[in-house]
TIRO-2110 file (N, C-alpha, C; in Angstrom, 1 decimal):
// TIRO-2110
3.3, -8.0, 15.1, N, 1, A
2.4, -9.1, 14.8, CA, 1, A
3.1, -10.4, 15.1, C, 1, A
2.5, -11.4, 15.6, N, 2, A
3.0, -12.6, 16.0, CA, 2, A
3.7, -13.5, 14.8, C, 2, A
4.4, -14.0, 14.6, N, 3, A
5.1, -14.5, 13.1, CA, 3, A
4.3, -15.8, 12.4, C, 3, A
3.4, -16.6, 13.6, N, 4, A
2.3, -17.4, 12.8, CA, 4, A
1.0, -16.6, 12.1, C, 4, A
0.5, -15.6, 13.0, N, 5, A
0.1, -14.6, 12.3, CA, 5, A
0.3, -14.3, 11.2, C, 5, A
1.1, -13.2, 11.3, N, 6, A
2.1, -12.7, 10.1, CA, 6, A
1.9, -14.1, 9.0, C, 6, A
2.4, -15.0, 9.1, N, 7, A
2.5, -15.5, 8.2, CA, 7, A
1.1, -16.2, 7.1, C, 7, A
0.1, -16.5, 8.2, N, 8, A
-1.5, -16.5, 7.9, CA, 8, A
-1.9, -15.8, 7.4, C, 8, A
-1.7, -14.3, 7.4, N, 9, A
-2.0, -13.2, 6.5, CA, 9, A
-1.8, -13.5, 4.9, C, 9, A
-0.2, -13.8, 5.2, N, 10, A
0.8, -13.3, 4.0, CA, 10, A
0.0, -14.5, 3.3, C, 10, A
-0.1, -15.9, 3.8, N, 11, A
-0.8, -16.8, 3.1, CA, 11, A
-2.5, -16.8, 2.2, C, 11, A
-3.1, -16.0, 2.9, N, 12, A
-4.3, -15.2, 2.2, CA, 12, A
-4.2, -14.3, 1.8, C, 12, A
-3.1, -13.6, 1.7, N, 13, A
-2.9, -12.0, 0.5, CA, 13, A
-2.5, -13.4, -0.6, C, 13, A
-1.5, -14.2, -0.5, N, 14, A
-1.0, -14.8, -2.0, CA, 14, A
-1.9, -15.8, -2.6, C, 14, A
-2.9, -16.4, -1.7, N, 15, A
-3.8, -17.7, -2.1, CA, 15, A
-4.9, -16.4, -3.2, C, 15, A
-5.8, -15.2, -2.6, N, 16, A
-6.0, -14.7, -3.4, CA, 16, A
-6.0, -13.4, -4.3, C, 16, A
-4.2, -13.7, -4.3, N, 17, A
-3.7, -13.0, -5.6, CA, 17, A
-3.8, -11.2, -5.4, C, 17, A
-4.0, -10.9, -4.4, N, 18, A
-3.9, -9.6, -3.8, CA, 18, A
-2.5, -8.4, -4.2, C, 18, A
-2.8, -7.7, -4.9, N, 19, A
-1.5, -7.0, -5.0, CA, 19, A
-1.1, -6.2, -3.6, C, 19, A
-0.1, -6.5, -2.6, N, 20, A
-0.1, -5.3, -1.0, CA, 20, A
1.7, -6.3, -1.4, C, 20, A
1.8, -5.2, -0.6, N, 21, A
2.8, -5.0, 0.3, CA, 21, A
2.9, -5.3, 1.9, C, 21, A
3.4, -6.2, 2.0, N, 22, A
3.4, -6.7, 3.8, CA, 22, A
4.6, -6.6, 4.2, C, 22, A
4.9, -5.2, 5.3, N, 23, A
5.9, -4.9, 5.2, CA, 23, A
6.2, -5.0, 7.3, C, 23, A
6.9, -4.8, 8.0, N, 24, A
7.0, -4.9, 9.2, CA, 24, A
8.3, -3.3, 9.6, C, 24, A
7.6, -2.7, 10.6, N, 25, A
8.4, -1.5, 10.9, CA, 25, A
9.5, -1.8, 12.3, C, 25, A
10.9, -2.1, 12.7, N, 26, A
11.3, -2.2, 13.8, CA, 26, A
11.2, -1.1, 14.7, C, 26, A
10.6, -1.5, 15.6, N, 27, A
10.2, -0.5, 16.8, CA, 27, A
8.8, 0.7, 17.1, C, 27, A
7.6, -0.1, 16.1, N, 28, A
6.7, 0.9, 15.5, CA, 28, A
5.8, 0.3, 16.4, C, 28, A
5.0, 1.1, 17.1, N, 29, A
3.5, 0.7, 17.5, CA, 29, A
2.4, 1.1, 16.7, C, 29, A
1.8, 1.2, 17.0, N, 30, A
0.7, 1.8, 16.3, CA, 30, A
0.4, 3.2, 15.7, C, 30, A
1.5, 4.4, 15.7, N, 31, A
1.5, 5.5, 15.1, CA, 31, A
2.4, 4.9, 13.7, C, 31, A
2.4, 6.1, 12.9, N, 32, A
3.3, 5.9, 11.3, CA, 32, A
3.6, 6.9, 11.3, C, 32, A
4.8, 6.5, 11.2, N, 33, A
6.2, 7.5, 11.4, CA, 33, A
6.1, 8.4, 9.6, C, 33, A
6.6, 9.2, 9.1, N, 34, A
6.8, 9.9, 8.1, CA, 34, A
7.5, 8.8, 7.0, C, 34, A
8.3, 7.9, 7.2, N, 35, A
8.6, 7.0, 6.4, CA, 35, A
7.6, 5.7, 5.6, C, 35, A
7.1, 5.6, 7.5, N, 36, A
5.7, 4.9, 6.8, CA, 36, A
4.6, 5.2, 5.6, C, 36, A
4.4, 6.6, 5.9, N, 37, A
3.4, 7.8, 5.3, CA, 37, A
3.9, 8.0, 4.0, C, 37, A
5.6, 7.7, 3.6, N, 38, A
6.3, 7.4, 2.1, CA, 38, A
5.7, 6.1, 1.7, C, 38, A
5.6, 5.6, 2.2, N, 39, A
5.7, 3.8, 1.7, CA, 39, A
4.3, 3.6, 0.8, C, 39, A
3.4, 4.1, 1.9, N, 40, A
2.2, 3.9, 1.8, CA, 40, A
1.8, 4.8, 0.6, C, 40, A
2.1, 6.0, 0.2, N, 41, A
2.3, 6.8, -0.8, CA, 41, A
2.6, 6.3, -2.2, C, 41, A
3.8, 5.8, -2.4, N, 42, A
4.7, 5.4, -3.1, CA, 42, A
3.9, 4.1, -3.4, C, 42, A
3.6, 3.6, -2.9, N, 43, A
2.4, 2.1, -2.8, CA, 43, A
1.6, 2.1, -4.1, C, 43, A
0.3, 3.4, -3.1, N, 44, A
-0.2, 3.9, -4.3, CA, 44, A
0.0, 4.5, -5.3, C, 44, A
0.9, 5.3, -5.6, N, 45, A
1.3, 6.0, -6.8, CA, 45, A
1.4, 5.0, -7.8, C, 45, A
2.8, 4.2, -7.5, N, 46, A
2.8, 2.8, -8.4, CA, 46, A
2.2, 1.9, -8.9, C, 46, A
0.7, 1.8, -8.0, N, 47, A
-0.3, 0.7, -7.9, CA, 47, A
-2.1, 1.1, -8.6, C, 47, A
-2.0, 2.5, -8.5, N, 48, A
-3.3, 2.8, -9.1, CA, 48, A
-2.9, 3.8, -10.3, C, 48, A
-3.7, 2.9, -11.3, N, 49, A
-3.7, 3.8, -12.5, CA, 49, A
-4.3, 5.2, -12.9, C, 49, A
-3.5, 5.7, -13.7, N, 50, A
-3.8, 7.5, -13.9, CA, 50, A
-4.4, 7.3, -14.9, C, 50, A
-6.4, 8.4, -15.2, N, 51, A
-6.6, 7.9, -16.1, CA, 51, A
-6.4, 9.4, -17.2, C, 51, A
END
């Protein structure tokens, strides 16, 4: 993603208070590698409540 980009995002995830993670993968196109597929995991585990 372009870094003014990138950074216009990150400025509307914090203006409305968005709980994410904005994270950048070096050398990723558009598949998700198994580490990704942790993250994104681990994201949620942490992030959504057990009822």
């Amino acid at each position: 993603m372009m870094p003014a980009r990138w950074q216009a995002c990150r400025n509307i995830y914090d203006s409305m208070d968005v709980n994410a993670m904005i994270r950048t993968y070096p050398a990723t196109g558009h598949e998700q590698s198994e580490g990704i597929k942790h993250d994104v995991v681990d994201f949620f585990n942490k992030n959504i409540p057990v009822n």
